[in-house]
C-alpha positions in Angstrom: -6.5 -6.2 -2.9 -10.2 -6.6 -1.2 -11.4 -8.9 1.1 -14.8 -8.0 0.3 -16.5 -9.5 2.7 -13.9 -13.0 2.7 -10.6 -13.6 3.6 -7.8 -12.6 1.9 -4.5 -14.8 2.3 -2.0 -13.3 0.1 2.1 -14.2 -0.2 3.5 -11.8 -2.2 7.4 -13.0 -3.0 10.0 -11.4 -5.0 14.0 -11.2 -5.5 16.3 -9.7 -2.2 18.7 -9.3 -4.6 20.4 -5.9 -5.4 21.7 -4.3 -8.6 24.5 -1.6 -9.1 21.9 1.1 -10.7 22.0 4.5 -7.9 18.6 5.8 -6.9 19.5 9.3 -8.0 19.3 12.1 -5.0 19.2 8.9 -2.3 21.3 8.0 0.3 21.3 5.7 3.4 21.5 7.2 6.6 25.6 6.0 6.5 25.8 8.6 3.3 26.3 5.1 0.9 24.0 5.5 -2.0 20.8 3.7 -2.2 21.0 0.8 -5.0 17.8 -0.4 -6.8 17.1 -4.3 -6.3 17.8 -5.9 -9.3 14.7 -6.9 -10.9 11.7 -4.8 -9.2 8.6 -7.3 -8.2 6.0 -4.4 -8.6 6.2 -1.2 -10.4 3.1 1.1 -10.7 3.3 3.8 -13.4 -0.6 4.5 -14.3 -3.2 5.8 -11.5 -6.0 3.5 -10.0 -9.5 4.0 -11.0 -11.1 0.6 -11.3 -9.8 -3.5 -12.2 -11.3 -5.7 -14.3 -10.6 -9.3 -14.8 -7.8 -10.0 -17.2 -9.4 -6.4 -19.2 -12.6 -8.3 -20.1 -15.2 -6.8 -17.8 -16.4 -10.0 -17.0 -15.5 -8.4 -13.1 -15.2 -5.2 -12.6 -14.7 -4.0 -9.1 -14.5 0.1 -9.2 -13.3 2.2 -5.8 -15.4 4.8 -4.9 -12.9 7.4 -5.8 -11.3 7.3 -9.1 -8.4 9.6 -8.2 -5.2 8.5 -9.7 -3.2 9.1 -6.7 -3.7 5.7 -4.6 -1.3 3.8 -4.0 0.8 1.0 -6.0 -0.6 -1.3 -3.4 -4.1 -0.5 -2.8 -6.6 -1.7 0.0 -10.1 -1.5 -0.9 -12.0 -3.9 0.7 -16.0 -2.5 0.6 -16.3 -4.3 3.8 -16.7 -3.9 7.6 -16.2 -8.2 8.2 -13.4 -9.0 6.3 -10.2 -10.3 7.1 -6.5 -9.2 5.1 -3.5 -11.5 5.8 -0.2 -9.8 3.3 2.8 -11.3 3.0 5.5 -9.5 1.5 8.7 -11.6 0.9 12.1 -10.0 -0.8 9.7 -7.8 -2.8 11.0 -4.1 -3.9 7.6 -2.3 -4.6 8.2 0.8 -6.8 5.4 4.0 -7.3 6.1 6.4 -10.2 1.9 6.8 -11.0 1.1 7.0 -7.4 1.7 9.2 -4.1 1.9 6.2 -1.6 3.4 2.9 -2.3 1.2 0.7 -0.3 -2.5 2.6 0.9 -5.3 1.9 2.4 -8.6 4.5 3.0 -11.7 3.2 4.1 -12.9 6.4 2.4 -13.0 4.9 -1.2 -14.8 2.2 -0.2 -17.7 4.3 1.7 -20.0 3.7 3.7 -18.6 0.4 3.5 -15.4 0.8 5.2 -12.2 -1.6 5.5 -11.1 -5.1 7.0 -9.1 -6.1 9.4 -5.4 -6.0 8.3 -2.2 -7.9 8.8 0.7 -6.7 7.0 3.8 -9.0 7.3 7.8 -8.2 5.9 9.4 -11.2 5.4 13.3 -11.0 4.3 14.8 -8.3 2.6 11.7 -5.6 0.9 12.4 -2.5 -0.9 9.5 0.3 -0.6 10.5 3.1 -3.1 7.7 6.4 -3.8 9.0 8.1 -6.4 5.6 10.0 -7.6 7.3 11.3 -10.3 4.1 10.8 -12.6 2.1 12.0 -9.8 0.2 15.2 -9.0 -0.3 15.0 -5.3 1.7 17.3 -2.9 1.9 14.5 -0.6 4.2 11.6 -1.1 4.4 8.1 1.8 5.8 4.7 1.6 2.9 3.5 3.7 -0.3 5.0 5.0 -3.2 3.7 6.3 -6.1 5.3 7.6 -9.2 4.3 9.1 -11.3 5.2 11.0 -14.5 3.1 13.3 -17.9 3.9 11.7 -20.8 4.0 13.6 -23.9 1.8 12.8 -27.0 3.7 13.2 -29.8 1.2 15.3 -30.7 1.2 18.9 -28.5 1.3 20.4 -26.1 2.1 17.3 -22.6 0.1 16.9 -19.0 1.1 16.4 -17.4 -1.3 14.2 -13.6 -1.0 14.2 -10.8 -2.4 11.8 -7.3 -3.3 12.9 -4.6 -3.0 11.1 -1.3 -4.8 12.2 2.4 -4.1 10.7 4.4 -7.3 11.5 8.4 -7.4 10.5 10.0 -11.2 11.1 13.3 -12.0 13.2 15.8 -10.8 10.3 14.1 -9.4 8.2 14.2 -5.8 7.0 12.4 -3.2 5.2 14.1 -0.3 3.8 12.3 2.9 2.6 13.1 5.4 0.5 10.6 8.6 -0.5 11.5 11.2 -2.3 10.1 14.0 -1.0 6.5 15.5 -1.6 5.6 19.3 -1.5 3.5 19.5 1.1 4.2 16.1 3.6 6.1 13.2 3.4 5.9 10.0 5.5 7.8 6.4 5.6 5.1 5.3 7.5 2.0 6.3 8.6 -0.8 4.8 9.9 -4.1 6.8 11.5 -6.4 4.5 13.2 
């Protein structure tokens, strides 16, 4: 997703329903095992490098690093005056080709940095990192990280970008990570 410069006003909805398949070595903090949701909304099994439209190259938008370990849900705004509103709504988000499920580094989008972020859970959402096609040592549901950049001039400016987790009355978000070799995180966010 990128702002690029816009607004971005994004409902993302799925199905809060669950299936009887096990996530195999997971269990809930009662010791039940973890159950998959029954049809999975997103499920990321390649790496990120760049997207074009519909594969035609008509618009192609690259990141500024074309690691494969991103995230299933990737933030890459090339812009300081952007705006991000996500909603995420009974959605069960799966990364096999990835280390993070949902990431965000204003690093691949340098020197132009990220937008400000809203993140909202709405209902019942399923974050699941399995990384099991991935390389990295380090494995997280969620992590964010930005930084302010400083605008050369006289005198120079710090721009900084927000980023805001939001989870509804009722709602719930359940994450599950297998663990990396290095770190692992549910959620992380350095700002």
């Amino acid at each position: 997703m990128a702002a690029n410069g816009g607004k971005s006003d994004v409902t993302i909805k799925g199905d809060a329903t669950v299936g009887d398949k096990v996530v195999p070595n997971m269990k809930n903090f009662d010791g039940t095992d973890v159950l998959e949701p029954k049809n999975w909304t997103i499920v990321k099994e390649r790496g990120t490098g760049s997207v074009t439209n519909n594969g035609k190259g008509k618009a192609k938008y690259s990141l500024g690093s074309n690691k494969t370990d991103t995230g299933t849900v990737t933030l890459a705004d090339k812009s300081w005056t952007g705006e991000n509103k996500i909603t995420f709504e009974n959605t069960s988000i799966k990364g096999v080709g990835s280390d993070k499920v949902m990431f965000a580094n204003q690093t691949l989008d340098t020197p132009n940095g990220m937008s400000d972020t809203t993140i909202t859970f709405k209902g019942n959402n399923f974050l699941y990192e399995d990384g099991g096609k991935s390389r990295a040592d380090e494995k997280d549901a969620v992590h964010f990280h930005k930084n302010l950049d400083r605008i050369p001039g006289n005198p120079p400016a710090d721009i900084i970008s927000h980023t805001k987790f939001v989870s509804e009355a009722g709602s719930a978000l359940n994450v599950y990570v297998k663990s990396g070799v290095s770190k692992t995180r549910g959620v992380g966010v350095t700002q």
